[in-house]
PDB file of N, CA, C and O in Angstrom:
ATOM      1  N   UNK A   1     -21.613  66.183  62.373  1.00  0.00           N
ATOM      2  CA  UNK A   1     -20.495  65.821  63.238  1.00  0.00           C
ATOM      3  C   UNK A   1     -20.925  65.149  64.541  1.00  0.00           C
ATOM      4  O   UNK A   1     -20.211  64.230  64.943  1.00  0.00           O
ATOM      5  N   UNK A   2     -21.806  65.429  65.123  1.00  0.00           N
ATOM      6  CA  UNK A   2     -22.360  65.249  66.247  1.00  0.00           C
ATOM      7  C   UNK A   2     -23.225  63.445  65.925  1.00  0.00           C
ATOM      8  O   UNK A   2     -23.168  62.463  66.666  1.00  0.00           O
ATOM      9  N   UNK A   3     -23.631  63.522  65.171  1.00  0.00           N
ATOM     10  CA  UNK A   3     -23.803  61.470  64.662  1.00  0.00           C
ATOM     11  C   UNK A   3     -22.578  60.827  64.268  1.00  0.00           C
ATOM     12  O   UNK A   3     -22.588  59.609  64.093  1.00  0.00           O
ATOM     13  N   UNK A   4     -21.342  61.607  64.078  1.00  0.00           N
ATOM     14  CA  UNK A   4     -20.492  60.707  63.191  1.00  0.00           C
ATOM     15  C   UNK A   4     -19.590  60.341  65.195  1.00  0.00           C
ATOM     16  O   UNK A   4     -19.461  59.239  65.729  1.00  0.00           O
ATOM     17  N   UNK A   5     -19.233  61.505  65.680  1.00  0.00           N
ATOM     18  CA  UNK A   5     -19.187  61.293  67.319  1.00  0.00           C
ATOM     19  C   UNK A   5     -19.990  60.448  68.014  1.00  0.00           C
ATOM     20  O   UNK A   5     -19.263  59.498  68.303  1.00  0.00           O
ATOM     21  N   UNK A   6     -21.064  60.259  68.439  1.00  0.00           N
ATOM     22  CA  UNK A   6     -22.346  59.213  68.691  1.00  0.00           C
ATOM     23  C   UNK A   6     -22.207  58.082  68.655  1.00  0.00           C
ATOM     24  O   UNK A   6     -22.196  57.299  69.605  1.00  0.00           O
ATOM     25  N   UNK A   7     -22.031  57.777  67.070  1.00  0.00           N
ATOM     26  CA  UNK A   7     -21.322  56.994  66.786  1.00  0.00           C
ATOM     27  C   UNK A   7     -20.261  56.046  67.090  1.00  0.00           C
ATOM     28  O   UNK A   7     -20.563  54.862  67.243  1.00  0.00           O
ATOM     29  N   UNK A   8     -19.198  56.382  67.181  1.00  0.00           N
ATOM     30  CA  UNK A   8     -18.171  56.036  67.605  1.00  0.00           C
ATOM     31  C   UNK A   8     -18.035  55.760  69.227  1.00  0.00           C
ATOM     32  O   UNK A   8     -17.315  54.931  69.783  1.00  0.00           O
ATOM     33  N   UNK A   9     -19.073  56.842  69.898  1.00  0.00           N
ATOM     34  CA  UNK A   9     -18.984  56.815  71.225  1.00  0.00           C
ATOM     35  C   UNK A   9     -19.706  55.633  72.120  1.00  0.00           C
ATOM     36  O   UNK A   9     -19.433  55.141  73.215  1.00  0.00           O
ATOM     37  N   UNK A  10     -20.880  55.373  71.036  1.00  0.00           N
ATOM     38  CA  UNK A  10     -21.766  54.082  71.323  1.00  0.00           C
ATOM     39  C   UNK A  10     -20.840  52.450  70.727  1.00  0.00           C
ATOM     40  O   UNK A  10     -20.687  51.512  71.510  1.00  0.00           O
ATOM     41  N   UNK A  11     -20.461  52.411  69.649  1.00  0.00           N
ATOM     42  CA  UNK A  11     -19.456  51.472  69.219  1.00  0.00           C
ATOM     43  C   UNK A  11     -18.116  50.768  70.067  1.00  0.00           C
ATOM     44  O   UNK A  11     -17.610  49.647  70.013  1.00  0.00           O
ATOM     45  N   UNK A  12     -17.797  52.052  70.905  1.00  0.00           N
ATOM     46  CA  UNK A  12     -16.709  51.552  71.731  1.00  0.00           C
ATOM     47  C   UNK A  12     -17.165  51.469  72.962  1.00  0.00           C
ATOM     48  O   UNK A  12     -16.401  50.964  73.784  1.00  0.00           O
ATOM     49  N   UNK A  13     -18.307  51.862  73.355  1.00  0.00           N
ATOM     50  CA  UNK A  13     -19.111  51.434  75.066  1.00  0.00           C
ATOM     51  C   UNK A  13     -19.408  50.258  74.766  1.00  0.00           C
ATOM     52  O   UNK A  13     -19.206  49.330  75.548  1.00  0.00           O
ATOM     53  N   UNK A  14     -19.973  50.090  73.505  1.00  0.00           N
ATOM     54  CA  UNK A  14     -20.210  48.324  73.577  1.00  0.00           C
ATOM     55  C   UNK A  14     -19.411  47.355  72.825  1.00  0.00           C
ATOM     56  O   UNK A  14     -19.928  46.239  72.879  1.00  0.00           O
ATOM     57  N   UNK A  15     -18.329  47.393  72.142  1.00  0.00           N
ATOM     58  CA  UNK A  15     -17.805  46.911  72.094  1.00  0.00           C
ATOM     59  C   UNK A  15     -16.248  46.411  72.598  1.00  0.00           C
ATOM     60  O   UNK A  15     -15.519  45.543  72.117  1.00  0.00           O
ATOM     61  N   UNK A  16     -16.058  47.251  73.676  1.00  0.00           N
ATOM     62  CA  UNK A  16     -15.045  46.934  74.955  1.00  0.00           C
ATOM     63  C   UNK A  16     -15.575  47.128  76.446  1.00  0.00           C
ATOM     64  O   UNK A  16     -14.717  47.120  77.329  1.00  0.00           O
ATOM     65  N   UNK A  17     -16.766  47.284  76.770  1.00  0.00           N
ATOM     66  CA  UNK A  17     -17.205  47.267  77.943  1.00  0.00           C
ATOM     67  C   UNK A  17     -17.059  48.190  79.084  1.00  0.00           C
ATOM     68  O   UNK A  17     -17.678  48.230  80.148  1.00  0.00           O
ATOM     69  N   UNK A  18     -16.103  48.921  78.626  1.00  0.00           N
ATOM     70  CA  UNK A  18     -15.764  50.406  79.640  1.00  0.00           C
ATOM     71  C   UNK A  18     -17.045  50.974  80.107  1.00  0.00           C
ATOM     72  O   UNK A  18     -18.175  50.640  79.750  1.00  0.00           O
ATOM     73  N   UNK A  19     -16.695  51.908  80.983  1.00  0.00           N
ATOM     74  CA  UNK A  19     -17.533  52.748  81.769  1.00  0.00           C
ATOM     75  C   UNK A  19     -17.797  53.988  81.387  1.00  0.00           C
ATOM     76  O   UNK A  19     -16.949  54.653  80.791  1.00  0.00           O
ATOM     77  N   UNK A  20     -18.811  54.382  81.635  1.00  0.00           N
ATOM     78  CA  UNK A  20     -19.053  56.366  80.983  1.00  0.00           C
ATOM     79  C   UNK A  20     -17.581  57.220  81.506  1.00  0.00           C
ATOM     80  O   UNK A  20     -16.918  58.041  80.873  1.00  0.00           O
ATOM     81  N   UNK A  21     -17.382  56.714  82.812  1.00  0.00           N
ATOM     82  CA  UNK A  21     -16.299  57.816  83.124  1.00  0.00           C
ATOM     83  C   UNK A  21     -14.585  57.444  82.423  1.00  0.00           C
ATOM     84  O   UNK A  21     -13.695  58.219  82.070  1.00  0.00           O
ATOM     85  N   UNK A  22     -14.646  55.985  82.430  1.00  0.00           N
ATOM     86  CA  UNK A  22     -13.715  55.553  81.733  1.00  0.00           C
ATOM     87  C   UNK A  22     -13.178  56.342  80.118  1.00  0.00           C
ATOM     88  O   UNK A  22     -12.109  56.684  79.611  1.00  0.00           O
ATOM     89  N   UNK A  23     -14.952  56.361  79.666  1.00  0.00           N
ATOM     90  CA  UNK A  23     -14.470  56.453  78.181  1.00  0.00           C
ATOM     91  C   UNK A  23     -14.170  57.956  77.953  1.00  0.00           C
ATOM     92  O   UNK A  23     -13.479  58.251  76.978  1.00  0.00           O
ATOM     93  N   UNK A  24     -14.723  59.124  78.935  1.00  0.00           N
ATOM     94  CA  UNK A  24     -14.786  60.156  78.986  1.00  0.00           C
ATOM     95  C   UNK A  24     -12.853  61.110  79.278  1.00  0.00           C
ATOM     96  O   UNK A  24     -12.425  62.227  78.989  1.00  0.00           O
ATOM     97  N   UNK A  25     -12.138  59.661  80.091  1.00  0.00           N
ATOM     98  CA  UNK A  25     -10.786  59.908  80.408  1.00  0.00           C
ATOM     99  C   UNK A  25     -10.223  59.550  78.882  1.00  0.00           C
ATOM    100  O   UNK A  25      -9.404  60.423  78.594  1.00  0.00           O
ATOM    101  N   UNK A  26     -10.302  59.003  78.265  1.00  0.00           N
ATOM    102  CA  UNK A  26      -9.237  58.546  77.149  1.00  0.00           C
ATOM    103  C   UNK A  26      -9.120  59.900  76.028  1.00  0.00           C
ATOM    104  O   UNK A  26      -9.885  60.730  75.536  1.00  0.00           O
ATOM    105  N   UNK A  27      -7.616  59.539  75.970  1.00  0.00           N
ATOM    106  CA  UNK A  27      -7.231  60.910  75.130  1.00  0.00           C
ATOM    107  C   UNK A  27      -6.303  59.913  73.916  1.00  0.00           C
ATOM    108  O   UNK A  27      -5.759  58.812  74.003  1.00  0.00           O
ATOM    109  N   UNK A  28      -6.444  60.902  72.806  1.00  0.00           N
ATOM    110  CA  UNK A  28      -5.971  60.848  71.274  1.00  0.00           C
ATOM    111  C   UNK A  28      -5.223  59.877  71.683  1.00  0.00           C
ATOM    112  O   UNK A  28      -5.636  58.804  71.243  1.00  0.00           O
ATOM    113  N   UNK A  29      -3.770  59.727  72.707  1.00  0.00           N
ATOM    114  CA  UNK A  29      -2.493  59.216  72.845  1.00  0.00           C
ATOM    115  C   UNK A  29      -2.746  57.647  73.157  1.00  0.00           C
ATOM    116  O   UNK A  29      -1.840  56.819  73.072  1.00  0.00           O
ATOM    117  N   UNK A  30      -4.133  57.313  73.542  1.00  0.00           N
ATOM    118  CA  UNK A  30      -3.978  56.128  74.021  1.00  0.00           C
ATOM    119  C   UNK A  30      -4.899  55.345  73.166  1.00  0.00           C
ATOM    120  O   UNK A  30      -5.285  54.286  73.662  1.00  0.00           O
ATOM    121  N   UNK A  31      -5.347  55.659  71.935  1.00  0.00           N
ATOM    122  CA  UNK A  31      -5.276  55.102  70.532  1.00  0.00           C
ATOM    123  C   UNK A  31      -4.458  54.471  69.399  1.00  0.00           C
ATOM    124  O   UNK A  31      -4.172  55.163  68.423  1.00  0.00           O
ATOM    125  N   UNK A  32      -3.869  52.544  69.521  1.00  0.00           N
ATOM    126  CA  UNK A  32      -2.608  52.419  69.120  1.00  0.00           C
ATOM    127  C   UNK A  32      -3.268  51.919  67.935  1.00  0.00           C
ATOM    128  O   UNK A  32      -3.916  50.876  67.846  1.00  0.00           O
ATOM    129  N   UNK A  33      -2.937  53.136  66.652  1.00  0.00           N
ATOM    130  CA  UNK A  33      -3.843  51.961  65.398  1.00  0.00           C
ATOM    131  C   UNK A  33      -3.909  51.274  64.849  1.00  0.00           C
ATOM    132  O   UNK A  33      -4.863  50.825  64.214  1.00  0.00           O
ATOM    133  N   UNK A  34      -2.205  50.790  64.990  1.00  0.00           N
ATOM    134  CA  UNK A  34      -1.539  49.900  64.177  1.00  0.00           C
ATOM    135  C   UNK A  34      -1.898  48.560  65.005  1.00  0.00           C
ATOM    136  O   UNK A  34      -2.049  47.454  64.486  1.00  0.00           O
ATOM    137  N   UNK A  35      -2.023  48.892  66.575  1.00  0.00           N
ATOM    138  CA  UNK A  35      -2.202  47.267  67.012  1.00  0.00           C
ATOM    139  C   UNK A  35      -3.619  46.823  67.109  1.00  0.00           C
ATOM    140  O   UNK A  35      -4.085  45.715  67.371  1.00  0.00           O
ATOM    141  N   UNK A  36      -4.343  48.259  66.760  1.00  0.00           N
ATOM    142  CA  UNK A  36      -5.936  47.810  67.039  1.00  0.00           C
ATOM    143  C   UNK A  36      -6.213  48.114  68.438  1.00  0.00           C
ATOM    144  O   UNK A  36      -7.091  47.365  68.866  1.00  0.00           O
ATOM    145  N   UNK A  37      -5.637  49.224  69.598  1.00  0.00           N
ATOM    146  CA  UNK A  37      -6.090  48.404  70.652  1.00  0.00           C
ATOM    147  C   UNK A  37      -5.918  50.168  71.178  1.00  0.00           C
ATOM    148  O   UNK A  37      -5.234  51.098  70.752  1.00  0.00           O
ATOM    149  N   UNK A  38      -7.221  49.990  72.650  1.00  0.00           N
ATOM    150  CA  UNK A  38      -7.103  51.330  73.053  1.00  0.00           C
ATOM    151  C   UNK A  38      -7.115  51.282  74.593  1.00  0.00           C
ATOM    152  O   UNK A  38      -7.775  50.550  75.330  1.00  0.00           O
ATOM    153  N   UNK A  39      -6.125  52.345  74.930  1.00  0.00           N
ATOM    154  CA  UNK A  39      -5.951  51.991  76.016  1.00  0.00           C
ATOM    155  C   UNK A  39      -6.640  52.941  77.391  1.00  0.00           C
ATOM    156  O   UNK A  39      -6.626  54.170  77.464  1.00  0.00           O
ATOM    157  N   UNK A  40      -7.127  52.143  78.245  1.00  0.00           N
ATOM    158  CA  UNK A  40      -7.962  52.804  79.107  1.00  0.00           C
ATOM    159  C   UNK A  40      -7.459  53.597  80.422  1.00  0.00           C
ATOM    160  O   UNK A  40      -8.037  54.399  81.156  1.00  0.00           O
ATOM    161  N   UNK A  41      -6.069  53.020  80.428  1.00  0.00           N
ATOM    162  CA  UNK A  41      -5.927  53.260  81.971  1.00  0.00           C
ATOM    163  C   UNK A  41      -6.456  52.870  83.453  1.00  0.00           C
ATOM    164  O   UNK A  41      -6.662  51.661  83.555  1.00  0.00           O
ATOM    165  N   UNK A  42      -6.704  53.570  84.542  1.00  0.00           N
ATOM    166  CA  UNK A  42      -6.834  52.778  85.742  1.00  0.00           C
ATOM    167  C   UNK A  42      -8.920  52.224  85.637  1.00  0.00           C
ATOM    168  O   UNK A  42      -9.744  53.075  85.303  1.00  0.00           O
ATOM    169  N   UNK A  43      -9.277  51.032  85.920  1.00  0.00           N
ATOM    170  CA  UNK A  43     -10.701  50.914  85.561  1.00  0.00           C
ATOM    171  C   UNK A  43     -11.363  51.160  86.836  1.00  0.00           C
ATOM    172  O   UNK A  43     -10.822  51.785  87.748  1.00  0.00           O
ATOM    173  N   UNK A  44     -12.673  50.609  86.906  1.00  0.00           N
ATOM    174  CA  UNK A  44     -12.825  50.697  88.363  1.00  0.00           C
ATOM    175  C   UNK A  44     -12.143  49.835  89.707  1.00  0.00           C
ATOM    176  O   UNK A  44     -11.902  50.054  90.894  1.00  0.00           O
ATOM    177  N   UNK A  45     -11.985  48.597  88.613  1.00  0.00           N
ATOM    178  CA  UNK A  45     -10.923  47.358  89.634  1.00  0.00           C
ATOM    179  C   UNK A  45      -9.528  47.547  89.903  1.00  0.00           C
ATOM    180  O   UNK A  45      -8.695  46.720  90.276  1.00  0.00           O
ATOM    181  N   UNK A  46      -9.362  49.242  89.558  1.00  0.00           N
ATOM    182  CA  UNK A  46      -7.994  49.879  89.777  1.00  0.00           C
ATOM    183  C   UNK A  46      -6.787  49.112  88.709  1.00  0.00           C
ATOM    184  O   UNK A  46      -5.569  48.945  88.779  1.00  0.00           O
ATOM    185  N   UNK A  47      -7.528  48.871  88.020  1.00  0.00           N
ATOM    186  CA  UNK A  47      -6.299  47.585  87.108  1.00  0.00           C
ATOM    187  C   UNK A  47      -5.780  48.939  85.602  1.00  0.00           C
ATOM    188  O   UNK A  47      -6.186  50.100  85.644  1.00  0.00           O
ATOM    189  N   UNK A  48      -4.944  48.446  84.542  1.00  0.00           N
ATOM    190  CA  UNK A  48      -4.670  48.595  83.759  1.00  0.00           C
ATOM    191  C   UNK A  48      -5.783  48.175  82.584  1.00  0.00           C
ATOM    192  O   UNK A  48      -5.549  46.967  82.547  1.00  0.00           O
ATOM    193  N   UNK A  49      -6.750  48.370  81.686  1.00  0.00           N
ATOM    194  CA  UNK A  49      -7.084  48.377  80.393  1.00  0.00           C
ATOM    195  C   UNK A  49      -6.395  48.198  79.163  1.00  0.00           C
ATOM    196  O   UNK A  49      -6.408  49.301  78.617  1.00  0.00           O
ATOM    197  N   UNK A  50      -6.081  47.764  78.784  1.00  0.00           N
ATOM    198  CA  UNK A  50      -6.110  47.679  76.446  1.00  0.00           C
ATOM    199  C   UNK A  50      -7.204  47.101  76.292  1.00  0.00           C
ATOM    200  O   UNK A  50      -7.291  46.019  76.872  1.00  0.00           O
ATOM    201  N   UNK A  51      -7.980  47.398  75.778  1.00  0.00           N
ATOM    202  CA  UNK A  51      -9.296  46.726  75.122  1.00  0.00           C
ATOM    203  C   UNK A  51      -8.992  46.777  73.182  1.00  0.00           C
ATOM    204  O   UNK A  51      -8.658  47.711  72.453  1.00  0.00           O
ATOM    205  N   UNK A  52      -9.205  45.758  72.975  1.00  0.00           N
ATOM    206  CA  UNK A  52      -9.175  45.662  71.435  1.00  0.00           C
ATOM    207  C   UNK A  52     -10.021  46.497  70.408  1.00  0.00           C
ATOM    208  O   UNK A  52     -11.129  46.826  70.831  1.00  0.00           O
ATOM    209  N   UNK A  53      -9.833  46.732  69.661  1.00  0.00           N
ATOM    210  CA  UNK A  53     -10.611  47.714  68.650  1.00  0.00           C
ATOM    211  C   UNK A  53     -11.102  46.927  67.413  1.00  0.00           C
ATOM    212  O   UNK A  53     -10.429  46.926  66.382  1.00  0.00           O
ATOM    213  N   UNK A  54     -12.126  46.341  67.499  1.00  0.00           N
ATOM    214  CA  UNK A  54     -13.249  46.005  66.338  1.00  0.00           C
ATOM    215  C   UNK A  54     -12.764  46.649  65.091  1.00  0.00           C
ATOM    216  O   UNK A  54     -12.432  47.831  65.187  1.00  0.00           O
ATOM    217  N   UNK A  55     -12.704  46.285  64.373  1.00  0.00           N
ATOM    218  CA  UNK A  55     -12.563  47.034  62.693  1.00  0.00           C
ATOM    219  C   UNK A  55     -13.551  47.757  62.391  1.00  0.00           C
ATOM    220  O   UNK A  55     -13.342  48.580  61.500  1.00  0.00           O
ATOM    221  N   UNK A  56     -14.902  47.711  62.991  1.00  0.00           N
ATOM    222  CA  UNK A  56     -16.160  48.438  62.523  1.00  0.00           C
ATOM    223  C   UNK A  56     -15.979  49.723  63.650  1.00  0.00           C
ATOM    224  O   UNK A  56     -16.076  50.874  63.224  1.00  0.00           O
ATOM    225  N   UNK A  57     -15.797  49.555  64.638  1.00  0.00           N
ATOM    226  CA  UNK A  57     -15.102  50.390  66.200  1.00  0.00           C
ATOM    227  C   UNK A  57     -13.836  51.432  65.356  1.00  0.00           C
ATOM    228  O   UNK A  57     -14.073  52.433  64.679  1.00  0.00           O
ATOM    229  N   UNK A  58     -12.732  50.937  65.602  1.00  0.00           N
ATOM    230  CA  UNK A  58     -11.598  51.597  64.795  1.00  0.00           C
ATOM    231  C   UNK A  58     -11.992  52.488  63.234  1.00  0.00           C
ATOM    232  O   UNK A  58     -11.417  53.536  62.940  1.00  0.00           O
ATOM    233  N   UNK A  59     -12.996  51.880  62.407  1.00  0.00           N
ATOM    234  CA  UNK A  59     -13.542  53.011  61.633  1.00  0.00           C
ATOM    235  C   UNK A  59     -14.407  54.142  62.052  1.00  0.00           C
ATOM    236  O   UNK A  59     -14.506  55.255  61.534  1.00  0.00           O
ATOM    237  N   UNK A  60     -14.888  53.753  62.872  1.00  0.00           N
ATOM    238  CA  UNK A  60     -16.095  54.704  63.222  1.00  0.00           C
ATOM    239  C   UNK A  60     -15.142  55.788  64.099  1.00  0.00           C
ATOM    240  O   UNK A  60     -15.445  56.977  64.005  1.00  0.00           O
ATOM    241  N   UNK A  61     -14.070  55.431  64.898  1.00  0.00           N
ATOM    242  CA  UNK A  61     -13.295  56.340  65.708  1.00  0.00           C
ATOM    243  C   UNK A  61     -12.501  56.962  64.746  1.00  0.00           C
ATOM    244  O   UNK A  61     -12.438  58.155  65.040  1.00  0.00           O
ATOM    245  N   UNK A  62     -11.947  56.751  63.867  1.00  0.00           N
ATOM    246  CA  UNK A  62     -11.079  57.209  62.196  1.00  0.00           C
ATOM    247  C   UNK A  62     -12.126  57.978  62.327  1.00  0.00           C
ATOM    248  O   UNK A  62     -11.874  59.086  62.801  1.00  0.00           O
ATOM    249  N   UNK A  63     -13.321  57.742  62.041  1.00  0.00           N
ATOM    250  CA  UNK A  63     -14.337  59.138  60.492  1.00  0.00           C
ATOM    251  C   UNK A  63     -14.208  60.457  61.606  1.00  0.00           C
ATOM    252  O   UNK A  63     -13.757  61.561  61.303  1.00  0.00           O
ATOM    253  N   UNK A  64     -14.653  60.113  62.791  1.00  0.00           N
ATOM    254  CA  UNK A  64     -14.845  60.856  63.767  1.00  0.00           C
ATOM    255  C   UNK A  64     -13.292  62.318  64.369  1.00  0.00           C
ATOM    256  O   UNK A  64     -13.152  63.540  64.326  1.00  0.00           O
ATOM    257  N   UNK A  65     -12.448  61.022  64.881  1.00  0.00           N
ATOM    258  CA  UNK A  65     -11.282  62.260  64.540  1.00  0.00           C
ATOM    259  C   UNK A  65     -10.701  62.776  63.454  1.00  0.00           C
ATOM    260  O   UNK A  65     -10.013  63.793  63.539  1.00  0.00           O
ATOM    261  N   UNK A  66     -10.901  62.157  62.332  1.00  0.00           N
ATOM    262  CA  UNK A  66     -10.523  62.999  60.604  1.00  0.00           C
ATOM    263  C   UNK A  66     -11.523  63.561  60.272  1.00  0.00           C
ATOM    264  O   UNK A  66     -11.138  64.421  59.480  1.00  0.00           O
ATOM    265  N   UNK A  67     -12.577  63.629  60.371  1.00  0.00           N
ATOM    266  CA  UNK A  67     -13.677  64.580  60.086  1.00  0.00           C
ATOM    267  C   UNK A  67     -14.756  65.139  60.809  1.00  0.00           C
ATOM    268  O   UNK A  67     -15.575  65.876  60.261  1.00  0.00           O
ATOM    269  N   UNK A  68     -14.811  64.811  62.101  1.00  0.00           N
ATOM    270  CA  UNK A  68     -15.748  65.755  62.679  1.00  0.00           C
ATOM    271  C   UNK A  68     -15.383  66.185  64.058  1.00  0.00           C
ATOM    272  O   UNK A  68     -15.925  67.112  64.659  1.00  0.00           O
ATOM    273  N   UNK A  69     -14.299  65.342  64.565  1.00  0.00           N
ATOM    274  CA  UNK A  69     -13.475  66.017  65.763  1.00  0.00           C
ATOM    275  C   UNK A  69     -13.150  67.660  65.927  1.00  0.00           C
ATOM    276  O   UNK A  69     -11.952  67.673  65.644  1.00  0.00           O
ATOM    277  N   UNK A  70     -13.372  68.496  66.102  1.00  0.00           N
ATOM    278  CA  UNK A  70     -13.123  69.774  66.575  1.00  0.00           C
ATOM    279  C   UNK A  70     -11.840  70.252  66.346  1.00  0.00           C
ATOM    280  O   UNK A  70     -11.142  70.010  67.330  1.00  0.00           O
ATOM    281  N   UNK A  71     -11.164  70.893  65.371  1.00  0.00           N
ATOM    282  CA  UNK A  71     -10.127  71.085  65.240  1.00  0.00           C
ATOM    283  C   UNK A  71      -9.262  72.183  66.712  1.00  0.00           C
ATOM    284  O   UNK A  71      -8.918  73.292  66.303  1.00  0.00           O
ATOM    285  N   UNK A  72      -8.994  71.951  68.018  1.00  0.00           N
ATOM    286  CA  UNK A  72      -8.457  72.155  68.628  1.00  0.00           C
ATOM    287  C   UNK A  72      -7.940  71.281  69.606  1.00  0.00           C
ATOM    288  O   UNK A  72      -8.345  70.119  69.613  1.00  0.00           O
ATOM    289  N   UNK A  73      -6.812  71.795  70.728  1.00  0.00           N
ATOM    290  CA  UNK A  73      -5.331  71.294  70.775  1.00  0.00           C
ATOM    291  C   UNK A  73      -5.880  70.646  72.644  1.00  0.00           C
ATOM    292  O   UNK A  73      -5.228  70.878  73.662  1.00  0.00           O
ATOM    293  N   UNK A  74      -6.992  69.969  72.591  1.00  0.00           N
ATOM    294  CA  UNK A  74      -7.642  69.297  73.648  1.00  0.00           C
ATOM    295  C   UNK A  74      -6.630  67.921  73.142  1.00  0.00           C
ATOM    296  O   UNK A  74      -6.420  67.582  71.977  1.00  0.00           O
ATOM    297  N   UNK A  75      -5.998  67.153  74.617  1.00  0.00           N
ATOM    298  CA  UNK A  75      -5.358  65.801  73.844  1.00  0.00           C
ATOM    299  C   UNK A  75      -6.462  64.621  74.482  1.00  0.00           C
ATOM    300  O   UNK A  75      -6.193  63.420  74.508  1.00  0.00           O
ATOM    301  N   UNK A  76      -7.847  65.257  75.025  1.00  0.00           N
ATOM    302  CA  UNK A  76      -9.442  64.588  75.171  1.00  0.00           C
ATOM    303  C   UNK A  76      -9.574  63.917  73.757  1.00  0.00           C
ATOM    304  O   UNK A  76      -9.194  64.605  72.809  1.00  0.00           O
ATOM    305  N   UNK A  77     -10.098  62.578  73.476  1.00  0.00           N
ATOM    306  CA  UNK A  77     -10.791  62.159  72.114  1.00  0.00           C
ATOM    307  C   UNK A  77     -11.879  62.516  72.068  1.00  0.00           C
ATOM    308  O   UNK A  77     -12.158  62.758  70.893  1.00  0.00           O
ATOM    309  N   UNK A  78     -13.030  62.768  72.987  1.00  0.00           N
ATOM    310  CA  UNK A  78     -14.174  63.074  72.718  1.00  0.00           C
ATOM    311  C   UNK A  78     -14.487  64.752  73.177  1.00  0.00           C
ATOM    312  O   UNK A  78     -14.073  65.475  74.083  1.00  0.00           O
ATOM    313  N   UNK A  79     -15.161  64.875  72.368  1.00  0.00           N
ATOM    314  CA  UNK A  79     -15.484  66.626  72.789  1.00  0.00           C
ATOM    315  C   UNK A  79     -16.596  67.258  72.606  1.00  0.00           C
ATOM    316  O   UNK A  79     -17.019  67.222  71.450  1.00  0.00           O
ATOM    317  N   UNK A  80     -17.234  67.849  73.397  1.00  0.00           N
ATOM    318  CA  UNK A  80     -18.424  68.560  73.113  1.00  0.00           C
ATOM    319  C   UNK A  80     -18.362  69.971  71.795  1.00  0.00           C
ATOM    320  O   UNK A  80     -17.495  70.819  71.582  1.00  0.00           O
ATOM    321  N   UNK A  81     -19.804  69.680  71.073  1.00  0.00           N
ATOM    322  CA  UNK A  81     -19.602  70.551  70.256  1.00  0.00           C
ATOM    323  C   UNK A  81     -20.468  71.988  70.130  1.00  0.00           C
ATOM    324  O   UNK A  81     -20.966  72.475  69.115  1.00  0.00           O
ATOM    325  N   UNK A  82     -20.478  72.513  71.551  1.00  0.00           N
ATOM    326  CA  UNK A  82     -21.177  73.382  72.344  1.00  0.00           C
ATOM    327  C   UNK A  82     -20.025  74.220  72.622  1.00  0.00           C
ATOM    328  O   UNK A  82     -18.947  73.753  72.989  1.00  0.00           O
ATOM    329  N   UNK A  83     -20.267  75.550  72.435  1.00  0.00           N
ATOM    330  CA  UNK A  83     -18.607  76.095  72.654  1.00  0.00           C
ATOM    331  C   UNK A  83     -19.442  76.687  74.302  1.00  0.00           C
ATOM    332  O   UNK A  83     -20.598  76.850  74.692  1.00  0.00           O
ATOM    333  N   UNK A  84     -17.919  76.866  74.927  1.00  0.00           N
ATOM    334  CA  UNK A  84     -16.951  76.617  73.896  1.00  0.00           C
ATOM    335  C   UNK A  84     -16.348  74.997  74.057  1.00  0.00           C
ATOM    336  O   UNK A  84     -16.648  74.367  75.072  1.00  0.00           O
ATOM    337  N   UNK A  85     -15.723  74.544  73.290  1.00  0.00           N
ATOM    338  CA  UNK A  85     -15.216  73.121  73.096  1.00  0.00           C
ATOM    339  C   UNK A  85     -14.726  73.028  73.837  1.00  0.00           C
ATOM    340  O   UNK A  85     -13.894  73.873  74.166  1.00  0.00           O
ATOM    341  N   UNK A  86     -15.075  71.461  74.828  1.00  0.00           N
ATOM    342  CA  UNK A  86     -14.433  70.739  75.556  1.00  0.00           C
ATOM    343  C   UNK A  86     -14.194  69.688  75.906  1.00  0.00           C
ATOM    344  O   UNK A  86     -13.938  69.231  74.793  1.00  0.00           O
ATOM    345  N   UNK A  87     -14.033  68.751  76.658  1.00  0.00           N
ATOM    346  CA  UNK A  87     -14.200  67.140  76.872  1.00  0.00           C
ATOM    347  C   UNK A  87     -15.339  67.120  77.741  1.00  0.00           C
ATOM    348  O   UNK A  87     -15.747  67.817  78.670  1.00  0.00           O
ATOM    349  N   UNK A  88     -15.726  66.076  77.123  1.00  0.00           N
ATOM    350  CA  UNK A  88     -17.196  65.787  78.106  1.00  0.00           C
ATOM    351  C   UNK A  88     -16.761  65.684  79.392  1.00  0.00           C
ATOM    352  O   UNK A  88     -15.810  64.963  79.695  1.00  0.00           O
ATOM    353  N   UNK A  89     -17.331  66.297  80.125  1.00  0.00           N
ATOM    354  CA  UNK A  89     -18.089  66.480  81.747  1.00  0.00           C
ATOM    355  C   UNK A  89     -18.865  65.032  82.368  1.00  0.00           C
ATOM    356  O   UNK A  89     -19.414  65.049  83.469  1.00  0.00           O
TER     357      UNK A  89
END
């Protein structure tokens, strides 16, 4: 679980350009899958984010929350798998 997370976590730092603290704020809700696109919220230039989602990006974030995401009620996408479970720090 912890490579299939990695994964996904390295895929979307480089393929939309966000920031560690950026990517660390995004929760489940601001994943639109149908348009491809994820949304970041305030960046450092205080602006609004959607960054597009790669098809190789958008799978790797799929395997990750259908199969190795942490089954609890955090609305964090990424989570440590050190209990007890939480959003990265």
């Amino acid at each position: 679980p912890v490579d299939i997370r990695d994964r996904a976590v390295l895929l979307l730092l480089a393929t939309t350009g966000i920031r560690n603290g950026e990517l660390r704020a995004i929760q489940l809700q601001d994943i639109d899958w149908h348009a491809g696109e994820v949304s970041v919220g305030r960046t450092k230039g205080n602006r609004d984010l959607v960054a597009p989602l790669l098809e190789e990006t958008g799978a790797a974030l799929a395997d990750y929350v259908l199969r190795a995401r942490p089954k609890v009620d955090s609305p964090n996408l990424f989570l440590s798998f050190t209990p007890p479970v939480a959003a990265f720090k």
